[in-house]
C-alpha positions in Angstrom: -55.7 48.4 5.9 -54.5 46.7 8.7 -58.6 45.4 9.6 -58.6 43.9 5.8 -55.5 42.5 6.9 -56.4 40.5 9.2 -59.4 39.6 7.9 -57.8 38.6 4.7 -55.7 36.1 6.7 -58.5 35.2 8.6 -60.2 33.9 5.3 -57.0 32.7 4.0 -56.6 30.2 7.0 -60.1 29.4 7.4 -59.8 28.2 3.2 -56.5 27.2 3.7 -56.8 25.4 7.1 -57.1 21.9 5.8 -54.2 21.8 3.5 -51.7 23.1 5.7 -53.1 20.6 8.4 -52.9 17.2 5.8 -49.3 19.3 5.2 -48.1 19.1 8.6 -48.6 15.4 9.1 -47.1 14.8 6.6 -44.0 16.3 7.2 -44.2 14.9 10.9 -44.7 11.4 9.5 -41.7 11.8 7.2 -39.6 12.9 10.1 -40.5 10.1 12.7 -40.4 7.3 9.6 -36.4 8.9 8.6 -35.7 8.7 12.6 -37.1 5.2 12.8 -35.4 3.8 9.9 -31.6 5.3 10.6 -32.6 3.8 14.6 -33.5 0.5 12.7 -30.4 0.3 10.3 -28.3 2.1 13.1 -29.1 -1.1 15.7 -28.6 -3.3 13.1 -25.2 -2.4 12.0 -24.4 -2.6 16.0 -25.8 -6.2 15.6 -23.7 -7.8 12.9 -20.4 -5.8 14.1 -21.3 -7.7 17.5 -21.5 -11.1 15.9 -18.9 -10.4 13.9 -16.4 -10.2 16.8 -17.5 -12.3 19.1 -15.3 -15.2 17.7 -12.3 -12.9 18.2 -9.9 -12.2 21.0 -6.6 -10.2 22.1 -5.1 -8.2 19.3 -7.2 -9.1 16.6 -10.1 -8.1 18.3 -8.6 -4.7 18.6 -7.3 -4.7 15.1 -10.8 -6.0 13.5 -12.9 -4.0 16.2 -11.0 -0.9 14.4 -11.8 -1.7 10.9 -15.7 -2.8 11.8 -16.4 0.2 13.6 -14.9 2.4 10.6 -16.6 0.6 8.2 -19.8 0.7 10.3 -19.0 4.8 10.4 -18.9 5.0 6.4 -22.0 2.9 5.8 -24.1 4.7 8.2 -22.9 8.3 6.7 -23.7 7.4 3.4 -27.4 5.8 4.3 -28.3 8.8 6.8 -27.2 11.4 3.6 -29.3 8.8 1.0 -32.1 9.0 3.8 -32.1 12.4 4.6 -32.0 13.1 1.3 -34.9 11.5 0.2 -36.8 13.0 3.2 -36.3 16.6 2.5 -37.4 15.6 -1.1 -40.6 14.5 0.0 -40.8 17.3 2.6 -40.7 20.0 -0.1 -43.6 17.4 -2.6 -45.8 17.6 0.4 -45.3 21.4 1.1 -45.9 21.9 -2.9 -42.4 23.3 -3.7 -40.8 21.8 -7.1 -37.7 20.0 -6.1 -36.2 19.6 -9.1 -34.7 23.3 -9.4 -32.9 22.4 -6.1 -31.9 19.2 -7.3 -30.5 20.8 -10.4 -28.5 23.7 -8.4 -27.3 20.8 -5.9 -26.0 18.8 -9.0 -23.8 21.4 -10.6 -22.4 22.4 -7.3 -21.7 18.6 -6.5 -20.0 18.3 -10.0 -17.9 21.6 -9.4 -16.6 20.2 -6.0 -16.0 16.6 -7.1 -14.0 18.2 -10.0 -12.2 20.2 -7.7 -11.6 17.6 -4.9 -10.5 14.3 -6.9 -8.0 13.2 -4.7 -9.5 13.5 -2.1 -12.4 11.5 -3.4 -10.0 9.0 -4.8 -8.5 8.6 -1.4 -12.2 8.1 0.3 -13.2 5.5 -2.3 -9.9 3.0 -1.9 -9.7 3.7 2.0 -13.6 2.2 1.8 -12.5 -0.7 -0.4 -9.9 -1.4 1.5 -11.8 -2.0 4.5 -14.9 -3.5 2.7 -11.7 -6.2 1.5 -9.9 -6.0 4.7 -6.4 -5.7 3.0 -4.9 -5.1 6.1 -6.2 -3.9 9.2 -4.1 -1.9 12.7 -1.3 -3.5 13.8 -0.7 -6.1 10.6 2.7 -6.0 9.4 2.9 -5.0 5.7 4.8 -3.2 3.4 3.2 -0.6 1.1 4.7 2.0 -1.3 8.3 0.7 -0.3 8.0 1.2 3.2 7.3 -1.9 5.6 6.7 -1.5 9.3 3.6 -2.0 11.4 -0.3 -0.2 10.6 -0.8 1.9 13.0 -3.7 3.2 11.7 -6.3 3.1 9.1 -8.6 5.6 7.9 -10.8 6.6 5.0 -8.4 9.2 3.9 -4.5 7.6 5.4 -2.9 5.1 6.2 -0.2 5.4 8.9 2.7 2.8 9.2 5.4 2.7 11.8 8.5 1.4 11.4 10.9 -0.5 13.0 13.0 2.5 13.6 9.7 4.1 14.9 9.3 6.9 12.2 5.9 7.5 11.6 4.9 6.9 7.8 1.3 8.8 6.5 0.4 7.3 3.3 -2.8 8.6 0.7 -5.3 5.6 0.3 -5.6 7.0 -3.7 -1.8 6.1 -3.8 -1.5 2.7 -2.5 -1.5 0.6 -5.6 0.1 -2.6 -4.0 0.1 -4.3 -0.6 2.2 -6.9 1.2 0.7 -8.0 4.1 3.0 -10.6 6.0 0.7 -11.0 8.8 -1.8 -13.3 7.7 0.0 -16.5 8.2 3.4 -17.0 9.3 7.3 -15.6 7.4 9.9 -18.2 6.5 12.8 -16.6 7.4 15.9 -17.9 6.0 19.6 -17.4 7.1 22.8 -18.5 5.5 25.9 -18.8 7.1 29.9 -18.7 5.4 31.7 -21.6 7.5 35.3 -22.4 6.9 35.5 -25.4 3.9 36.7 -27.6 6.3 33.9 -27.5 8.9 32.4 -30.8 9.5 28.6 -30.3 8.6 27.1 -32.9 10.5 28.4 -31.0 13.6 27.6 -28.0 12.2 23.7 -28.5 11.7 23.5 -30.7 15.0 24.8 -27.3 16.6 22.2 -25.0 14.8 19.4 -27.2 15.3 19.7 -27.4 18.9 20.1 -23.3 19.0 17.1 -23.3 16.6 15.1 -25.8 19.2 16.1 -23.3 22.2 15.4 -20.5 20.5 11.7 -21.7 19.8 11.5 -22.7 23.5 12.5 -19.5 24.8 10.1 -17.3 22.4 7.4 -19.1 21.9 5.3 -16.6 20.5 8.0 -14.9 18.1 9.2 -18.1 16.7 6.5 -20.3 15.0 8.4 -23.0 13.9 11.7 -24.0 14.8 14.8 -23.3 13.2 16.5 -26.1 11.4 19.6 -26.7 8.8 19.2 -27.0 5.8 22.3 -28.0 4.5 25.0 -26.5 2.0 23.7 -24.5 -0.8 26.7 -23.3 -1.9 30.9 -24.4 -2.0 33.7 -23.1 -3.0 37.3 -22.8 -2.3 37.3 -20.2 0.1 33.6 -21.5 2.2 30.7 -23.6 2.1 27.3 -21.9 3.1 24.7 -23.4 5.2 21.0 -22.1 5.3 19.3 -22.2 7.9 15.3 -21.7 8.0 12.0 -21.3 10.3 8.9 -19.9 10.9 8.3 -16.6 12.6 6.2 -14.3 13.4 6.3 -11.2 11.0 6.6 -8.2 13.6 9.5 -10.1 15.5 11.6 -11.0 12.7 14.3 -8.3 13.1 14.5 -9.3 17.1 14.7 -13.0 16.0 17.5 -13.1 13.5 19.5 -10.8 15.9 18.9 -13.6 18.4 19.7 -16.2 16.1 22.9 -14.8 15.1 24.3 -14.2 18.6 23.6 -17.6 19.8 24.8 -19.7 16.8 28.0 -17.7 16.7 28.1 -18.4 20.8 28.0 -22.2 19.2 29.7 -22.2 17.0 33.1 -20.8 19.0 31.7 -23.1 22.2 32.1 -26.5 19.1 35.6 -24.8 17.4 33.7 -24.5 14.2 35.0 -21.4 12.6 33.3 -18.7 9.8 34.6 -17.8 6.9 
């Protein structure tokens, strides 16, 4: 038995030989051509992220450089699974082994798990739009879901935002239905102030415009523009109220109005002018 055996694979080889040979290439040349193409696409992503922050510096080179590289991450999981996909299909034509079986088994079980994992696929899909839009990106000041505080980080699934009492918020992508971002471009920041009804407002607003001229001296970088009067917006009996507005920058806004208040109060004792 075991002689006819052998000989039986002998002649099975020997009629067989060419097939499995043609097979083999085959699968080789489908193996190198998936490895090529992910190498190709994989350089090429590398490329246009490259370009794409060259023009950037400082923080918002590390905030972009954040959202490029997970973008790049998500683009080149999905094309490696469509590729490898499509290679093992083509594996199993060359090999003679009906694919579409598998395919059909593979599609119920997909449907099962996306039925049973819809949040989490929601969550996947908006953390990708989100970056493909660039929303917001890490360390942008925003205020999502009623909490506003700083992104401190951004991922397919979360979003994580600290705020200015550094508590750590972790929000679902699927549940973020509205975004404030006050980082892109500068806050007006406006302040009004109860003065006594007999202040005199010329000296009032010469006073706050100087502190507002000091003030952007001394922080340059949290106060855009500088602070200036606006005059009364409201008078009654009892006081008159001034507003007073600028430009800052949206992380430092807290610090600046703190800063503001201390120093026109120091003026406005230093002038006699007296709140209400």
């Amino acid at each position: 038995m075991s002689i006819f055996s052998r000989e039986s694979f002998a002649r099975y080889w020997a009629n067989n030989a060419e097939n499995a040979l043609v097979a083999i290439i085959k699968i080789a040349v489908i193996i190198i051509a998936y490895l090529v193409v992910r190498y190709l696409l994989s350089r090429l992503a590398r490329t246009l992220l490259s370009s794409k922050l060259a023009r950037l510096s400082g923080d918002i080179l590390q905030a972009r450089q954040a959202r490029l590289r997970a973008l790049q991450s998500v683009l080149m999981s999905a094309i490696s699974f469509v590729l490898g996909l499509v290679a093992i299909l083509m594996i199993f034509q060359s090999v003679g082994i009906n694919a579409v079986p598998i395919l059909t088994t593979a599609s119920v079980a997909g449907l099962a798990i996306g039925f049973g994992a819809q949040k989490l696929v929601r969550d996947v899909i908006t953390g990708f739009f989100i970056l493909m839009e660039d929303q917001y990106g890490v360390g942008d000041y925003v205020t999502i879901g009623g909490v506003t505080g700083v992104v401190d980080s951004l991922e397919m699934r979360t979003t994580r935002i600290r705020d200015a009492s550094g508590k750590l918020h972790i929000l679902s992508n699927g549940d973020i239905s509205q975004v404030c971002n006050h980082s892109r471009g500068t806050l007006t920041m406006s302040v009004e102030y109860a003065l006594a009804p007999s202040s005199d407002i010329d000296a009032v607003c010469s006073a706050i415009n100087e502190v507002g001229a000091s003030l952007a001296k001394d922080f340059p970088k949290d106060v855009v523009g500088a602070f200036k009067c606006e005059g009364m917006v409201q008078m009654t009996a009892a006081s008159t109220a001034i507003r007073v507005t600028g430009a800052v920058s949206p992380p430092a806004q807290d610090r600046v109005r703190l800063e503001l208040n201390r120093r026109i109060r120091n003026a406005f004792e230093a002038r006699g002018i007296s709140l209400a």
